[in-house]
Backbone bond lengths (Angstrom), bond angles and torsions (degrees), N, CA, C in turn:
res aa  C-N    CA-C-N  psi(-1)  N-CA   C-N-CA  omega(-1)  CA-C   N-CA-C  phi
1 X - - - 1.431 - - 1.523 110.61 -
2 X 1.124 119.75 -49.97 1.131 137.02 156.42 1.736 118.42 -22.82
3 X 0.662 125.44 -83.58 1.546 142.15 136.29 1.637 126.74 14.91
4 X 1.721 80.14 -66.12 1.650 97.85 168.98 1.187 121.44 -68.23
5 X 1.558 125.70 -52.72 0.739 136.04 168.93 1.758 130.84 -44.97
6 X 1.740 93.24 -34.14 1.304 99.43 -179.77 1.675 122.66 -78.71
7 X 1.577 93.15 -24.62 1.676 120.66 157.68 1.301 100.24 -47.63
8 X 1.517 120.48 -100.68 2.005 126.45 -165.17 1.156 96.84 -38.06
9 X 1.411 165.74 -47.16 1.436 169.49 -165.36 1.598 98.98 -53.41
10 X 1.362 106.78 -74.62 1.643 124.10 169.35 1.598 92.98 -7.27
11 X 1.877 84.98 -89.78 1.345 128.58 -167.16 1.374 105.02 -16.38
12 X 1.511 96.21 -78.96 1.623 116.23 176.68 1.701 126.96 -26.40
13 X 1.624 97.11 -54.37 1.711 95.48 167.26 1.219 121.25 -106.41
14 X 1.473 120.58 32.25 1.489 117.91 176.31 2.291 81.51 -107.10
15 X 1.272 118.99 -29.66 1.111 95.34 162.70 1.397 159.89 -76.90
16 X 1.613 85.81 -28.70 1.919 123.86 153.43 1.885 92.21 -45.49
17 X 1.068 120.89 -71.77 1.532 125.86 -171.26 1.191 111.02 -57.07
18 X 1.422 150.65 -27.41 1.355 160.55 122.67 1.234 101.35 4.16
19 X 1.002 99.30 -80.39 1.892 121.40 -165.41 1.063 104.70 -102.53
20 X 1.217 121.70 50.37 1.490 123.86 162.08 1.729 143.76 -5.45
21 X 1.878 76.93 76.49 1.657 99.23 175.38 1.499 104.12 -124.36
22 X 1.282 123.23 97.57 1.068 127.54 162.82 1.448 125.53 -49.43
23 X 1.257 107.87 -30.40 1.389 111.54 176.42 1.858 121.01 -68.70
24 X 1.306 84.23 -54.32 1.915 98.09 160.16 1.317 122.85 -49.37
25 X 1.828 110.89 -33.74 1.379 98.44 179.60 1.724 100.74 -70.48
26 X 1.146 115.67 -80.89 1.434 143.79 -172.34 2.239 94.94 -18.49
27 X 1.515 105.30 -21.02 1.770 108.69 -172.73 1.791 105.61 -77.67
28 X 1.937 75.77 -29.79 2.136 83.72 -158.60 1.863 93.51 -74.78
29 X 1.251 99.52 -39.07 1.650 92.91 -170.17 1.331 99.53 -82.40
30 X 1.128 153.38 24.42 1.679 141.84 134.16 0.927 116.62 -72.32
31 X 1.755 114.94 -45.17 1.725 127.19 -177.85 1.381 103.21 -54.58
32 X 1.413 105.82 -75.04 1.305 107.28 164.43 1.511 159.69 7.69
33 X 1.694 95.19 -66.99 1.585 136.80 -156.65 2.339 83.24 -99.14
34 X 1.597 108.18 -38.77 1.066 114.89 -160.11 2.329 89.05 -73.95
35 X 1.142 102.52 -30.61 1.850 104.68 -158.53 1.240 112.10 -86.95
36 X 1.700 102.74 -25.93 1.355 132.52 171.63 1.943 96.42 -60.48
37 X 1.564 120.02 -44.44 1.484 103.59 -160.66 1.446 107.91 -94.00
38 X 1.517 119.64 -8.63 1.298 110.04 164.64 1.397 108.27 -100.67
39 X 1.255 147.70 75.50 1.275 166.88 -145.87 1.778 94.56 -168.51
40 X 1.461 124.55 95.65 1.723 126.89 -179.68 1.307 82.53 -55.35
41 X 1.857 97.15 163.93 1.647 121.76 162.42 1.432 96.61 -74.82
42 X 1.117 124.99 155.17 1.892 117.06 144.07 1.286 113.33 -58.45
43 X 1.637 126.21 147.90 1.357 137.47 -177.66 1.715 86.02 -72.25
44 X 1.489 102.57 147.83 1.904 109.16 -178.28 1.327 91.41 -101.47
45 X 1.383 126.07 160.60 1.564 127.74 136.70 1.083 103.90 -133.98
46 X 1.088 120.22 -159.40 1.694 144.87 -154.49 1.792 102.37 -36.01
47 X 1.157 128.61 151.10 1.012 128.93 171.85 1.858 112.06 32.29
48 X 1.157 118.40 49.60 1.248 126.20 142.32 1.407 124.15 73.13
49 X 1.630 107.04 7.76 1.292 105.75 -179.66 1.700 104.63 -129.40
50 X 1.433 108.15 163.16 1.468 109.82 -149.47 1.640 114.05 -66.78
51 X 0.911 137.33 -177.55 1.860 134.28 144.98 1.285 107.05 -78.04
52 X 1.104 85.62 136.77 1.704 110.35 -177.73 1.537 98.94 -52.26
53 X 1.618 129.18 135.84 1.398 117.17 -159.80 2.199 85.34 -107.47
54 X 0.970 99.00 -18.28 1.693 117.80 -169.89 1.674 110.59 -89.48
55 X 1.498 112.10 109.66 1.594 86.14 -173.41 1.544 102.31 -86.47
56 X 1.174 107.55 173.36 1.635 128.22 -173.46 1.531 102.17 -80.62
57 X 1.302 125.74 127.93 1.483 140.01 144.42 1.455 120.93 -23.93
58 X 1.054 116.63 125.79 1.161 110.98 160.10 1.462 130.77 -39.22
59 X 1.305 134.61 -42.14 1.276 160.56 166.14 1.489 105.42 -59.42
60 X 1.193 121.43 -60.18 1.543 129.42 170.31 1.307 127.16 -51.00
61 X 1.809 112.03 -29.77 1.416 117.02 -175.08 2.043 81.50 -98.84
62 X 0.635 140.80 -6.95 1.987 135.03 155.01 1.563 93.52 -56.51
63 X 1.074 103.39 -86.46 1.726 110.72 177.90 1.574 105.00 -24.45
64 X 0.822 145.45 -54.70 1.570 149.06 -157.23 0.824 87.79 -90.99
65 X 1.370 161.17 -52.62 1.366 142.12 -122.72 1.813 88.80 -109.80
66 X 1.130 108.22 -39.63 1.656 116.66 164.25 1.715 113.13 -63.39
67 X 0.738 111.96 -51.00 1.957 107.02 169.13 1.296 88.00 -45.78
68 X 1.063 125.08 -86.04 2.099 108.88 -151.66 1.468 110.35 -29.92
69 X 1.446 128.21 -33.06 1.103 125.05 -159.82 1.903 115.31 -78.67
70 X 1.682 110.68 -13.96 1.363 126.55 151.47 1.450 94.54 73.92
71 X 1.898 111.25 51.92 1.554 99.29 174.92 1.710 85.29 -126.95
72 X 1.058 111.37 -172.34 1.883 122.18 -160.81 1.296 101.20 -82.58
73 X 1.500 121.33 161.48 1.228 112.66 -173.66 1.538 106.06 -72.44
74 X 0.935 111.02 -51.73 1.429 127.41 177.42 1.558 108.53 -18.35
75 X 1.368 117.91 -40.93 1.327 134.30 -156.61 1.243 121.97 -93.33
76 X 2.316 108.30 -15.60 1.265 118.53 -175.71 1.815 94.42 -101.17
77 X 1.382 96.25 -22.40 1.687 103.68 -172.55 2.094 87.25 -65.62
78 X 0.550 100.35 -67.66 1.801 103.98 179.63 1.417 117.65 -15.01
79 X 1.707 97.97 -72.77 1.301 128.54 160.94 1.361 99.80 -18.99
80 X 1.495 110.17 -84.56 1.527 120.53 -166.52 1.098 143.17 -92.54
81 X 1.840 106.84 32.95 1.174 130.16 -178.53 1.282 133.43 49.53
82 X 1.164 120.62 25.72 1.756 144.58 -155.17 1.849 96.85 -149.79
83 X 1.163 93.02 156.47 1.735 128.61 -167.35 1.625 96.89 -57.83
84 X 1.170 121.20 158.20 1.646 122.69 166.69 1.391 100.67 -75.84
85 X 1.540 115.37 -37.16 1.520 115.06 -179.91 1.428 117.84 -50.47
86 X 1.424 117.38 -59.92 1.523 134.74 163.08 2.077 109.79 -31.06
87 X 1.340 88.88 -47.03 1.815 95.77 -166.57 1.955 90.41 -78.14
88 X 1.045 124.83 -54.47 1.123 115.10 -165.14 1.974 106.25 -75.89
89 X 1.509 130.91 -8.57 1.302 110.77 157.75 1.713 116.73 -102.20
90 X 1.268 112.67 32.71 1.159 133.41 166.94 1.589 100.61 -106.88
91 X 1.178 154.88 -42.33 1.004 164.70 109.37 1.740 120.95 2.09
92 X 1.116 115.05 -77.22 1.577 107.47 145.40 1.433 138.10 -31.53
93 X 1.345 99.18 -41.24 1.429 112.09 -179.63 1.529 104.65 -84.25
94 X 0.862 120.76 -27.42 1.805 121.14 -175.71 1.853 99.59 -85.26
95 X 0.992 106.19 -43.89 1.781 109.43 160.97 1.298 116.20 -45.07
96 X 1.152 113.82 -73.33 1.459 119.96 -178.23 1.956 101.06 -35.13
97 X 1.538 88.65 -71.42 1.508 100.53 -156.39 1.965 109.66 -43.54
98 X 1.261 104.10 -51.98 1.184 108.96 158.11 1.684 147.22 -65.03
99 X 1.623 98.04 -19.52 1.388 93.58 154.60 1.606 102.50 104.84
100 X 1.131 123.36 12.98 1.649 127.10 -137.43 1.760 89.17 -134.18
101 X 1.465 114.52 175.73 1.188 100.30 179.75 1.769 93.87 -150.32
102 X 1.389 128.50 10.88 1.087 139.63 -178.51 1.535 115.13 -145.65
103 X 1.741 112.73 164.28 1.334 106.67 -178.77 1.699 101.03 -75.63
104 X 1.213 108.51 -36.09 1.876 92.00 -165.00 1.619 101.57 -63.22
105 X 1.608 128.11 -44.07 1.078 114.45 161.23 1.497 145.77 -40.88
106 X 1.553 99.07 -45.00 1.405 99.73 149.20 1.577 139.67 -48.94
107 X 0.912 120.42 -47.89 1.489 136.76 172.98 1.572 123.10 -76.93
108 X 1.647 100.24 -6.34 1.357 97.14 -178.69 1.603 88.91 -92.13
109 X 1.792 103.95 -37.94 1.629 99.70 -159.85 1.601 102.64 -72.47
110 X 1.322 119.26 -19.29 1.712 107.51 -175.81 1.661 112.80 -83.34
111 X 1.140 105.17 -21.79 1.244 103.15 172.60 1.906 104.67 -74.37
112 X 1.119 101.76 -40.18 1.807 90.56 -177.31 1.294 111.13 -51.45
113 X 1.727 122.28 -35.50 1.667 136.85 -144.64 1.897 83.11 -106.74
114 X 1.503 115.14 11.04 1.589 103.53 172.31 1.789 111.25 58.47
115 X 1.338 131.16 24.30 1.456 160.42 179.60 1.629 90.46 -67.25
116 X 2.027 122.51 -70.93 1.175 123.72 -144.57 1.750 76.37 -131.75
């Protein structure tokens, strides 16, 4: 969210600066700077990255609980009678939510968050 926000801000006075109103710019980056500070931190835990703010699916924590086991996706999609396509944006989605960008990461972080 953060992010976005820090994007339209950009946005905002790279267009003020366009059209050259200095005054407009100097308004957007207070508004801004002000939306930016009520924006919470994420709560941290262990090794520095946030709690998942999104809980996991029922279906998704299947998926996870099948990653630890370190067989192909192909092989959990089988398992679970659904598409590899289906298993692998269930997979994405458990990334995201967790913050992770791999299975060993995944499985290290769900086991920390008591997940697996």
């Amino acid at each position: 969210m953060t992010t976005c926000l820090v994007w339209v801000a950009g946005t905002l006075v790279r267009i003020a600066g366009d059209v050259g109103d200095v005054r407009s710019a100097g308004a957007l980056v207070s508004e801004a700077a002000a939306v930016l500070a009520l924006v919470p931190a994420p709560p941290e835990r262990p090794g520095g990255r946030p709690r998942p703010t999104e809980r996991l699916t029922q279906r998704e924590l299947v998926v996870l609980s099948r990653l630890q086991q370190e067989v192909p996706l192909r092989q959990i999609a089988d398992g679970l009678y659904v598409s590899v396509n289906t298993v692998k944006s269930h997979v994405r989605s458990v990334y995201r939510k967790l913050g992770v960008c791999s299975r060993a990461e995944a499985v290290r972080s769900a086991r920390t968050l008591g997940l697996l």
